[in-house]
Structure formats: structure tokens, C-alpha cells
C-alpha positions, 0 to 999 in steps of 0.5 A: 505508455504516454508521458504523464503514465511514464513519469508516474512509473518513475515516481512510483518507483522513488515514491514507493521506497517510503513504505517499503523502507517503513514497513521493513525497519519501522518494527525493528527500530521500534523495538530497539526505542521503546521498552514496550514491545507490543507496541514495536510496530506502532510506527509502521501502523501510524504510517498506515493511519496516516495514510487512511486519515489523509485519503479524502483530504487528498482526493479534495486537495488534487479536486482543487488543485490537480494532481500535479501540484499535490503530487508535488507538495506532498513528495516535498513534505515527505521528503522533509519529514524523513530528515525529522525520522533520521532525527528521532533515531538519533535521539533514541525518540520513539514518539518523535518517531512515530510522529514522523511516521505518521506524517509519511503515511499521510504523503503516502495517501497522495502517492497511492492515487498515482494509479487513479493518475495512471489510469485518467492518462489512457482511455477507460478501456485500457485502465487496468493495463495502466494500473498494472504497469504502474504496479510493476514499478514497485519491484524495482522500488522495492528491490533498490530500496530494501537493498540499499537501506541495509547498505546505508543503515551504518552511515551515521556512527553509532545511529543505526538505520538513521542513515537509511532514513537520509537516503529516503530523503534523496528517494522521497524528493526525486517524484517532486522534480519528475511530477513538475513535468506531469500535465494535469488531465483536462478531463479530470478537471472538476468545475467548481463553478458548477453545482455538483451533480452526481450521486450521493455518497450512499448511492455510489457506496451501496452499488453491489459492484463498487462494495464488491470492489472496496472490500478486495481491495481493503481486505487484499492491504488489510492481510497483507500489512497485518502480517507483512508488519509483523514479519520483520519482528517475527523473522529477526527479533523473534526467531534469529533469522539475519536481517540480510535474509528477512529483507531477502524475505520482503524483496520477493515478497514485493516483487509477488506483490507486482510482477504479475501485473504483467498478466494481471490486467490480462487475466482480469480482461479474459475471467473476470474481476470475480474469478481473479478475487477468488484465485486471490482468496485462494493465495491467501489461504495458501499463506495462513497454511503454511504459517501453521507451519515451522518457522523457518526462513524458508517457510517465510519465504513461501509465505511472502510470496503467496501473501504477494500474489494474493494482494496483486490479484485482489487489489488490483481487480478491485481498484481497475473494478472500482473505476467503473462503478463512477460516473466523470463527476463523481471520481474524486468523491467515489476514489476518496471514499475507496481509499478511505476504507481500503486504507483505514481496514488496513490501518486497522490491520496494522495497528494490530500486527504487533499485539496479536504477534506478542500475545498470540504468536505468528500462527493464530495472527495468520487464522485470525484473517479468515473471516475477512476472506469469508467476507470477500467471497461472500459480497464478491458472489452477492455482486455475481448474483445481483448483476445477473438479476 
């Protein structure tokens, strides 16, 4: 631990409560402000897209700038958007919403480079523990802002869950007073009076181990937002289950999701990135079993937990693989290019939940996200095979 990967951990644990707070009440307000019930989770799914959308405005944003100063801003324009959230749901507004939803998304795509931030702050060796360490910040994240968006949800009289977005705005600020003591990483300075000399965008992309490492990753967010999306409308609005116990659902599910970044980093040091995506696929197929499943709240239960695992391991061996496929001058080019596949497959995902969940039901959402494990195992061993030539 240093100070800038110490202030980072801090930030994420504030920063994070945006898509926690998103994913867990944007389906169920949805539903409550728009007679459309396909399209319930559409603000979660718009958060996701603007996420996607925003990602390689981010990485040239912190080119020019550094990552300090667009940390900051966008910590700020987040915290500012929230107040306009609380300001749809009071209105009943479910397209001002979405708009708000949307640019939230778009302050996340500079929050999810912390762990490009985390990873410049050590030495290359020592990335994937530094990734791992910033992930564990998620549980507390997650915890805190689960717990006490539930608590808030009544602050406002006769506005539910406005409240909860009031509070987000406390949370969504406090990385921007935390970032204003991040020192920028001389290392990762671009010079801009230089004429860039790494490789093309094509060149970087068709490596066997940077496609290996975008597609665990984007695959790990794209099952696990499809059907973390549609969980709280599963849960609540379809079968009964309280709020209290779906968030109960989603809090471990968030700390699956990152308390085996304890040993993440470790596992990959010892097996391998390959061998922990496979385990990941492996949790994965565990979940889509037991959806098939009664629904109950502890199949959920189950579930979540097993859908958390697989996104630790497949997430985190791709995002700690992809930080080697680049050369210095290349990193804000290749990192802008992993998130904008990681965050549009899952911006697709998403965008999917709620109408395969209305038209489908819970199991056959869980079945359609087969082929994109098939296609995991597929590149992952094409890129075991052409290593070895």
C-alpha cells in the first residue's frame, strides 16, 4: 500500500456506491414510473451505456489531463447529477430518470479506471495484487451503500427511494475531496509533443492474449449485469420476496464479487490467468444450474454468490492479463479499447435484462448466457495454443 493506491481504495469504496445503489433500486423505480414493464430496467441498463459510451472519452480525458484532475471532475458531475435522480423520482419523471441514469453511467466509466490508477501506483509485477486490493473495497461499498439506501429510501415523505439518491450524493462527492491528494504517476504521463509510436489499434486488439483478456472480462460484467439487472425485479416484484432479503441477496453477492480478491491475485501468480477463467466459467455454469431451479429466496441466495465468484475470477485475471498485452505508450489506447468492449457487452447485457426477464422468465435469461461461456473457453484456449507455437 502507498498513498495514491490508499486514496484509491478509499475512493472506490464512495465511488462505487453509484452502481450499487443503481443496480439495486434503478428496476424497481423503474417499474413504479413507467407503465411499460419491459422497459423497468432501462435506467440501470442506460447507466451501463453510459459507461460504455464514455469509456474512451475517459482514457483521452486523463491522457490530457491526468487522472487526478478527471477523477475529480467526474466525481463532482456525479455528485450533481444524483440531485437531478432525486428530482425525477419526485416528479414521477421516468425519462428525466433515465437521463440521470445515464450520465451516472458516464461518471462510472472514470471510476472503473481506478484499477488502471491502482495498478501505475506499484511496479508492473505487483499489478494483480493491486487490482485485487482495490476490489476488496467494493464489499465494504456495497454493504454500506445497500444498507443505508434501504434506511434513507423514506427520507423524503411520500417520494420513495428519493432519499436514497440524496444520500448518493454525499457518497458520490467524497472521491473528489479524497482524488485532490492523488499525485498523477510521472510514468504514466503521455508526452503530447511527441508523435505517438506504439502500435495501431488492430495490432494491439488481434494479439491472442489481449482478445483472451477483453473477452473474460466483458463476458464476466456481461453475465453478471444481465442478471444482477433483473434480480431485484425477479425477487421483489415478481416473486414477493421483501426488499429487505433481496438486498440481503445483492450484499453478498457484492461481497462474492470481491472478497476473493484476497486470494485472486495469488491464485492467478500460482495457475494462471487461463486455468482461474476456466474456474470462473465453471461458477458461472453453477449459477445458470440452479436457476432451473425454484425460485426461492435461497436459491437467489445461492446463485448470487456463485454469479459473484465467477466475475471475481474472470474479471479480475483478464483486467490484471490485459495490462501486459501493452507497451508505456500504448496504455491509454489499449485500456480505452478493453473497456469499450468490456462496458458496451455489458451495456448490451443489461439493455437485455428486462425484456428477456418479461418475455422469458428468470430460467431461460440464465440458458441464454451459454454461448458467451462457450466463447470464453473457446479464445482462452486459442490463446493457451498460439502462446505455445
Amino acid at each position: 500500500m502507498n498513498k495514491n493506491l490508499s486514496l484509491l481504495v478509499l475512493s472506490q469504496i464512495f465511488g462505487f456506491t453509484n452502481a450499487a445503489i443503481t443496480v439495486f433500486l434503478g428496476g424497481i423505480i423503474g417499474s413504479q414510473i413507467t407503465s411499460i414493464k419491459s422497459l423497468s430496467t432501462l435506467p440501470v441498463a442506460l447507466s451501463v451505456v453510459g459507461t460504455a459510451i464514455f469509456t474512451i472519452f475517459a482514457s483521452k480525458i486523463m491522457s490530457k489531463i491526468g487522472r487526478r484532475l478527471g477523477f475529480i471532475f467526474a466525481a463532482l458531475g456525479s455528485s450533481g447529477t444524483t440531485l437531478l435522480a432525486a428530482f425525477a423520482i419526485t416528479q414521477q419523471n421516468f425519462i428525466l430518470f433515465c437521463i440521470a441514469c445515464l450520465v451516472l453511467g458516464m461518471g462510472m466509466a472514470f471510476t472503473h479506471q481506478y484499477r488502471f490508477a491502482a495498478a501505475e501506483s506499484v511496479e508492473k509485477e505487483q499489478a494483480t495484487k493491486a487490482i485485487s486490493i482495490l476490489m476488496l473495497a467494493g464489499i465494504v461499498s456495497g454493504f454500506m451503500a445497500l444498507t443505508l439506501a434501504n434506511y434513507t429510501k423514506n427520507l423524503i415523505p411520500e417520494h420513495l427511494y428519493a432519499g436514497s439518491y440524496l444520500l448518493l450524493t454525499v457518497f458520490t462527492f467524497i472521491p473528489a475531496m479524497l482524488l485532490f491528494f492523488y499525485k498523477d504517476n510521472e510514468k504514466a504521463k503521455v508526452d503530447f509533443n511527441n508523435k505517438y509510436s506504439g502500435r495501431k489499434f488492430s495490432e494491439i486488439l488481434f494479439q491472442p492474449r489481449f482478445l483472451q483478456a477483453a473477452t473474460a472480462a466483458a463476458v464476466a460484467y456481461a453475465v453478471m449485469s444481465c442478471l444482477m439487472t433483473a434480480t431485484p425485479l425477479s425477487m421483489h416484484v415478481m416473486e414477493k420476496i421483501s426488499l429487505e432479503k433481496t438486498g440481503i441477496v445483492l450484499q453478498f453477492h457484492l461481497v462474492a464479487m470481491f472478497l476473493p480478491s484476497l486470494i485472486t491475485g495469488h491464485l492467478i501468480k500460482k495457475f494462471g490467468h487461463s486455468n482461474i477463467m476456466y474456474i470462473g466459467v465453471i461458477f458461472y455454469l453453477v449459477t445458470i444450474i440452479l436457476s432451473l431451479l425454484e425460485q426461492t429466496f435461497a436459491n437467489y441466495f445461492v446463485s448470487l454468490v456463485f454469479l459473484g465468484l465467477g466475475w471475481n475470477f474472470l474479471f479480475i485475471s483478464g483486467t490484471s492479463l490485459v495490462v501486459l498485452t501493452y507497451n508505456e505508450e500504448e496504455k491509454f489506447r489499449a485500456q480505452g479499447m478493453n473497456d469499450l468492449i468490456v462496458y458496451s457487452t455489458m451495456a448490451l447485457a443489461s439493455l437485455s435484462a428486462g425484456i428477456l426477464l418479461s418475455f422469458t422468465g428468470w430460467k431461460m435469461m440464465n440458458l441464454f448466457c451459454l454461448p458467451l461461456l462457450i466463447l470464453t473457453v473457446y479464445i482462452t484456449f486459442r490463446a493457451d495454443v498460439l502462446s505455445k507455437k
